[in-house]
LUMFIKOL-471749 format. One record per residue (C-alpha): chain; x, y, z; residue number from 0. Coordinates in steps of 0.2 Angstrom, whole numbers, plus 2048, in hexadecimal, padded with zeros to 3 digits. Example, Ala and Ser with C-alpha at 12.3 -4.5 7.8 and 13.67 -1.06 7.14 Angstrom:
BEGIN
 c   x   y   z   k
 A 83E 7EA 827   0
 A 844 7FB 824   1
END
This chain:
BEGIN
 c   x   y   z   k
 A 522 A4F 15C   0
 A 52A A60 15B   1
 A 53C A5F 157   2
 A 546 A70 15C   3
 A 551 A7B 14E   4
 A 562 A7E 150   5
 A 563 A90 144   6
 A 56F A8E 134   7
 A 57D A9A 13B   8
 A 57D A93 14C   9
 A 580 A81 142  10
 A 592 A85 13B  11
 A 59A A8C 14C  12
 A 591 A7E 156  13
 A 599 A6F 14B  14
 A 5AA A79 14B  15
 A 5AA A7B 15E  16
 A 5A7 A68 15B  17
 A 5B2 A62 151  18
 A 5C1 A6E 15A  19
 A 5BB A64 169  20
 A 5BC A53 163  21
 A 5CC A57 15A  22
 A 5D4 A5E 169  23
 A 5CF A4D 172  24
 A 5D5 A42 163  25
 A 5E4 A4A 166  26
 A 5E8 A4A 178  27
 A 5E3 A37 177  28
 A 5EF A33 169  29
 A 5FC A40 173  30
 A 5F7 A34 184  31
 A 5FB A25 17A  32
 A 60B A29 172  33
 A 611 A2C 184  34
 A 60A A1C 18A  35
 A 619 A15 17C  36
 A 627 A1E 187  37
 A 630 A14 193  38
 A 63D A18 19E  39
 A 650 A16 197  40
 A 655 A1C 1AA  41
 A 64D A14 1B9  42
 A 650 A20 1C6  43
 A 659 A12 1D2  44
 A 668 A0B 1C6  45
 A 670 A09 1B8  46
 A 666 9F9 1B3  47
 A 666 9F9 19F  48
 A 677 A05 19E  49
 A 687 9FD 19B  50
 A 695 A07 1A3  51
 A 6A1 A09 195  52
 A 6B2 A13 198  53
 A 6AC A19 1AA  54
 A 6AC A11 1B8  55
 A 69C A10 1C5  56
 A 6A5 A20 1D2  57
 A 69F A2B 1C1  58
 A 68B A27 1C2  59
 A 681 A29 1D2  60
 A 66F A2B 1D3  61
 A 668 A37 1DF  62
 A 656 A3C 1E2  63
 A 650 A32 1CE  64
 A 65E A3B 1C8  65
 A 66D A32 1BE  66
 A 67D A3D 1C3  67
 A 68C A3F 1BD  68
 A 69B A44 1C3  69
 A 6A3 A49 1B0  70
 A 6B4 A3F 1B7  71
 A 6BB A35 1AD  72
 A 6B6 A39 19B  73
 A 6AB A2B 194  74
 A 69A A26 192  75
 A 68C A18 197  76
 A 683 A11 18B  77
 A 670 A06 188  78
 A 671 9F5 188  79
 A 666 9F3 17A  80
 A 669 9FD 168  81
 A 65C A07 160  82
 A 659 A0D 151  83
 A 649 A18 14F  84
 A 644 A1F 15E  85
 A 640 A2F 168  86
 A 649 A33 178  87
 A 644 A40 184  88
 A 64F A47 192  89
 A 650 A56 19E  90
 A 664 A59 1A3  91
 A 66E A68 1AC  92
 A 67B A6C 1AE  93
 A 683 A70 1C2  94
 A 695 A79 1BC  95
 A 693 A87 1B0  96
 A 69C A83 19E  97
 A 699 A72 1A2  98
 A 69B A65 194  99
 A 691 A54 190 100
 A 687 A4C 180 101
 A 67C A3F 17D 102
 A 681 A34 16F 103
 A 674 A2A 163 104
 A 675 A1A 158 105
 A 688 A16 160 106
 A 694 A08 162 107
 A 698 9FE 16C 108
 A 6A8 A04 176 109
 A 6B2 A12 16E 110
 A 6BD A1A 163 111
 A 6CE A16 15F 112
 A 6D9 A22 169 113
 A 6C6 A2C 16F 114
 A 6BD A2B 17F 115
 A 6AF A2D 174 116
 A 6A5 A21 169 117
 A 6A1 A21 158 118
 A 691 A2B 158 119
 A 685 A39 154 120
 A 688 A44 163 121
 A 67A A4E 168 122
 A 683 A5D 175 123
 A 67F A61 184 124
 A 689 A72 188 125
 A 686 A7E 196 126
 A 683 A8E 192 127
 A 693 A95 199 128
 A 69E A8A 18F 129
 A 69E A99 181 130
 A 69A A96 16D 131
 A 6A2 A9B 15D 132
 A 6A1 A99 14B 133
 A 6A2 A86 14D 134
 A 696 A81 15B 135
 A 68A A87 168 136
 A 683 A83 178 137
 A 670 A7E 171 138
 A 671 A6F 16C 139
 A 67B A6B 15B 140
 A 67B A59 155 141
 A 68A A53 14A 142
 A 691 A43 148 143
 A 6A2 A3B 151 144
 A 6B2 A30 14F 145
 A 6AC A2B 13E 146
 A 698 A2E 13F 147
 A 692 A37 131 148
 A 686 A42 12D 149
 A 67C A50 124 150
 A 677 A60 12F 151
 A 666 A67 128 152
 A 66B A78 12F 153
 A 67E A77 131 154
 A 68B A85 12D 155
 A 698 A86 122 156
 A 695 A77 118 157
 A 69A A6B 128 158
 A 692 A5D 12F 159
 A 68C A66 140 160
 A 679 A67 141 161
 A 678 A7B 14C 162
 A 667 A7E 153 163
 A 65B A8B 14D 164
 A 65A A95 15C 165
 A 662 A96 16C 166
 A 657 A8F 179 167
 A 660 A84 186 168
 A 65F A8A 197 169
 A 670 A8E 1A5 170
 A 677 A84 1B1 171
 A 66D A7F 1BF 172
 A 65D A80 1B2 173
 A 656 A70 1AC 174
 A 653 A6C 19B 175
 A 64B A62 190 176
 A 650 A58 180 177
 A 644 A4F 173 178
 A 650 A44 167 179
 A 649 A3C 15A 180
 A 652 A30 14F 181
 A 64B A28 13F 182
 A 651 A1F 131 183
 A 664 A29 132 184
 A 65B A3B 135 185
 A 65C A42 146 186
 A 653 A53 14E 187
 A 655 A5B 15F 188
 A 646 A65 168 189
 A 64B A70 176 190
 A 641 A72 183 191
 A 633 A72 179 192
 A 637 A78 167 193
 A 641 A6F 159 194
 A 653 A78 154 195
 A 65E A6C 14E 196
 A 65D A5F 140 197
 A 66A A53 136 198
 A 667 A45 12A 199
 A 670 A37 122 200
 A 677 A31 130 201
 A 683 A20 132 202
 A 681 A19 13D 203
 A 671 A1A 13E 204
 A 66E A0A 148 205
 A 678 A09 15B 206
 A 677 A0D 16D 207
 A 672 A1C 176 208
 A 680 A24 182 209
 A 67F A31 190 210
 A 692 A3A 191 211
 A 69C A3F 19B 212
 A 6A6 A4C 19A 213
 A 6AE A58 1A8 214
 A 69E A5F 1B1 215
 A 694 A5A 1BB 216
 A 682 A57 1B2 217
 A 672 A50 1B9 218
 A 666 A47 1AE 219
 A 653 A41 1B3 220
 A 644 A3B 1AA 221
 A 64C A32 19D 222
 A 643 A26 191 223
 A 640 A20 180 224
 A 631 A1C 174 225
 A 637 A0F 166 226
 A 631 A12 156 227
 A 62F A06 14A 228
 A 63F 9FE 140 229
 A 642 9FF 12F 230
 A 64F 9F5 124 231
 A 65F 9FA 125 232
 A 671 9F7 11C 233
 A 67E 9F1 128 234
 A 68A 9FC 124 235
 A 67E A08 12F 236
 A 67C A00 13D 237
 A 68A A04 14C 238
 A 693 9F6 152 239
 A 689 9E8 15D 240
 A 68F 9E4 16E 241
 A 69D 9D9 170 242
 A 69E 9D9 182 243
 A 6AC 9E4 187 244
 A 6B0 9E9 198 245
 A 6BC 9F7 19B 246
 A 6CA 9F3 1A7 247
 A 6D0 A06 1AB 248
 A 6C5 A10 1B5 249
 A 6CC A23 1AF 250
 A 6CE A26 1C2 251
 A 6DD A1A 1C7 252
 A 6E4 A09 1C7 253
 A 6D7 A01 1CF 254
 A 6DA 9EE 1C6 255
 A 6EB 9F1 1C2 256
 A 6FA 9EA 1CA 257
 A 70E 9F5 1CA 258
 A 71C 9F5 1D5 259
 A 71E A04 1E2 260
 A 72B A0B 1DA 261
 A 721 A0B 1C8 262
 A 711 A10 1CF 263
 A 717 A22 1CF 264
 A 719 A24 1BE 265
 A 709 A1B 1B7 266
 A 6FC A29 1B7 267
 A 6E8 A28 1B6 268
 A 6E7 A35 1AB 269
 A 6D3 A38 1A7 270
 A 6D0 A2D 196 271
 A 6E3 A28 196 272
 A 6EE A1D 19D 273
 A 700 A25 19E 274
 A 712 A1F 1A2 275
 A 721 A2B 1A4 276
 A 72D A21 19F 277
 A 739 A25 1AD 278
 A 736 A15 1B7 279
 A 743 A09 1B8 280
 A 741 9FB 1A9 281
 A 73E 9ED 1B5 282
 A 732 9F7 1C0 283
 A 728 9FF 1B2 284
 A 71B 9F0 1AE 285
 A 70B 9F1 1B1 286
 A 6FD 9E2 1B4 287
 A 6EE 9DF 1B5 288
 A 6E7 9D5 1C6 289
 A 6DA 9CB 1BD 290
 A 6E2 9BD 1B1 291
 A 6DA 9B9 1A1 292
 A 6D7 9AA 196 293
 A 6CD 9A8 187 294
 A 6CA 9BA 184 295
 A 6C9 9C9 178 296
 A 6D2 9D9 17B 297
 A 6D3 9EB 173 298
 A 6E3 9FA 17B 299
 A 6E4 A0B 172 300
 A 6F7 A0F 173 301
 A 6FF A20 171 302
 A 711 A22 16F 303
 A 719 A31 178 304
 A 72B A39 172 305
 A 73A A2F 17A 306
 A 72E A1E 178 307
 A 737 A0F 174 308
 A 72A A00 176 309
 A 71A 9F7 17D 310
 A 71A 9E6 181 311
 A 70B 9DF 183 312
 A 70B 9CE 18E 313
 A 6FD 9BF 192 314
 A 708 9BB 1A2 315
 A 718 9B7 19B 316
 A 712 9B5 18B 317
 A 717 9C4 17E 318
 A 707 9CA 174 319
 A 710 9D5 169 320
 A 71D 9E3 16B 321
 A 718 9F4 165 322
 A 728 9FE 15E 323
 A 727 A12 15E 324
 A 71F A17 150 325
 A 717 A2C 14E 326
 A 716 A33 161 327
 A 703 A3A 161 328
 A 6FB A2D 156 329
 A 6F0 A20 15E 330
 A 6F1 A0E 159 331
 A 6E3 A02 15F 332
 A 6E7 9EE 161 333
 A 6DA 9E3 160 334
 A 6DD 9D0 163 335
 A 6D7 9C0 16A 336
 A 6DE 9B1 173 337
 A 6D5 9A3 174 338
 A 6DF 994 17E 339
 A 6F1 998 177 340
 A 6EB 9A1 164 341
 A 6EE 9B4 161 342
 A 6E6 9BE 152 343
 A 6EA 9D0 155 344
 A 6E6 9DE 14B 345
 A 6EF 9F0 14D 346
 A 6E2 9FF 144 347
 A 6D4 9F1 13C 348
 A 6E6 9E8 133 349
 A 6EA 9D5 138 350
 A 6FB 9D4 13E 351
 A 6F9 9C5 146 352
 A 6EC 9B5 141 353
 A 6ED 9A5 14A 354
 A 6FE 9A8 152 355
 A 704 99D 160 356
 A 706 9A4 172 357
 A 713 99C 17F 358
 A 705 99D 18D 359
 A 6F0 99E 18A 360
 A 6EC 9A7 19B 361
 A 6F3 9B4 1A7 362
 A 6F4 9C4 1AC 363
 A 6F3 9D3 19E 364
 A 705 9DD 1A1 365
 A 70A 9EC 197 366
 A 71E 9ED 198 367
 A 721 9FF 192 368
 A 734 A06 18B 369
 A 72F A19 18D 370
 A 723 A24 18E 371
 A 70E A1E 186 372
 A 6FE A20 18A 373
 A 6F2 A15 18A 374
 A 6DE A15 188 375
 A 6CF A0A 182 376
 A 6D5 9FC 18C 377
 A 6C9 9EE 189 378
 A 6C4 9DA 18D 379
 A 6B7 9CF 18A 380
 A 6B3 9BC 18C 381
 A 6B5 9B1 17E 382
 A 6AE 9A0 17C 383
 A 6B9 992 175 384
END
């Protein structure tokens, strides 16, 4: 049997042609596979897996598999679920030129004392027309938030904001695309299509994933997420768990509140804050709540404003604590719980109150101000006895 010759310099370009081959298919079926891990972190229907944190439901719409938002009030949604090593992909734009919005990574919970904002590494997500300087741009810098922290791996000025290599995002009404990848504390943004902005060291580096808004209306789609695997980290890096807060002030109005007529005038929905003139008369000033609470845990960032005299805080008639004026512009956050009639409070993370004895155990929450304050971060949740 004859066998045919293949000629000796015919052989080397015949395997290479063969082996670019087979390497291009290894690679598209290990680039198929990888995208086989992704799943949807949006649906395209609801908000099934997000948790509405500081804004209410009138900010989110979905239109066309699109998840819309209005950028009123400022706040965020979050996932339900906390990752840790993960990448996220996302196509976004922007519909108002200079429009502002950010996508936060390994956050907490709810937010930050005295903040719409949460605890975070921010990734931005700036229209082009917003303008840049010395200190940001509108590519995509990461940098971390309300006591984040983290080291930029191209940052300016020895800071902690990550800027990207080149300038590539797209105007308003362009789409574009963001590949985050997050892993063990070091983050890197690709966009659309090339790699430009890195950090490392992050804490946390464990938390929730939030979509922002922020005062223009921006329009996210194809949303997902492929989990990488975890790896052992310290506590002290992971974001704070849920606890099971619910915010009870929408940033639009007094929808669940309850005020005389004549004080209803000078109770403001102000975005983010909760303000009060102080030009009510005293007995008409209060504000309440129209749900009544028992067994529950509570959080209320307070704000003094000049002239302010006091905040009394009330479970019905039932006196939680009395906040005397203190520095007008600097926020104090009190964090308590009642459970039947015992109060522990905390103002700023410092007991002022353990085990305490309450007159009444349930009621309506009323904030009895003496001047002008501002409120924000008004949480509840359920507790069980």
């Amino acid at each position: 049997m004859m066998r045919s010759r293949i000629p000796f310099g015919i052989l080397p370009s015949v395997m290479s042609a063969f082996l670019t081959v087979a390497t291009g298919t290894a690679l598209l079926q290990a680039d198929e596979a990888s995208k086989d891990k992704f799943r949807p972190l949006f649906n395209g229907t609801d908000l099934s897996g997000w948790v509405l944190v500081n804004t209410p439901p009138e900010t989110w719409s979905i239109k066309d598999g699109m998840l819309v938002c209005t950028g009123k009030p400022i706040g965020e949604i979050r996932t339900e679920k906390m990752y840790q090593n993960f990448v996220l992909e996302v196509e976004w734009r922007h519909m108002v030129p200079g429009g502002n919005a950010g996508i936060f990574v390994w956050a907490d919970d709810i937010t930050a004392r005295g903040v719409p904002f949460h605890r975070s590494i921010e990734v931005q997500v700036l229209e082009n027309a917003y303008g840049q300087s010395a200190g940001h741009t509108t590519h995509g810098d990461i940098f971390p938030i309300h006591g984040a922290t983290m080291t930029p791996m191209n940052g300016r000025g020895g800071g902690s904001r990550a800027f990207p290599t080149e300038e590539r995002s797209r105007p308003s009404p362009e789409w574009n695309h963001y590949r985050i990848e997050c892993r063990d504390g070091e983050i890197s943004l690709a966009v659309n299509g090339k790699l430009v902005t890195r950090g490392r060291d992050a804490s946390p580096r464990k938390g929730y994933v939030c979509l922002e808004s922020e005062g223009g209306v921006v329009h996210y789609r194809n949303l997902k997420i492929q989990e990488l695997p975890e790896t052992p980290v310290d506590e002290k890096h992971v974001a704070v768990a849920n606890r099971g807060y619910r915010s009870l002030y929408t940033g639009l109005n007094l929808n669940g509140w309850e005020v005389s007529d004549e004080g209803r005038s000078h109770w403001k929905a102000n975005d983010w804050n909760l303000t009060y003139d102080g030009k009510a008369a005293a007995d008409q000033a209060t504000l309440s709540t129209s749900e009544e609470f028992s067994d529950f845990g509570f959080v209320a960032d307070v704000r003094d404003a000049e002239q302010f005299k006091s905040l009394q805080i009330l479970l019905g008639d039932a006196v939680i604590t009395t906040l005397e004026a203190q520095k007008p512009g600097d926020w104090r956050r009190l964090e308590g719980t009642v459970t039947d009639n015992i109060l522990n409070l905390s103002i700023n993370g410092k007991e002022v109150l353990s085990n305490a004895t309450l007159s009444g155990r349930s009621g309506k929450l009323r904030l009895k101000p003496m001047g002008p304050v501002s409120l924000a971060n008004i949480y509840v949740r359920p507790l069980s006895k």
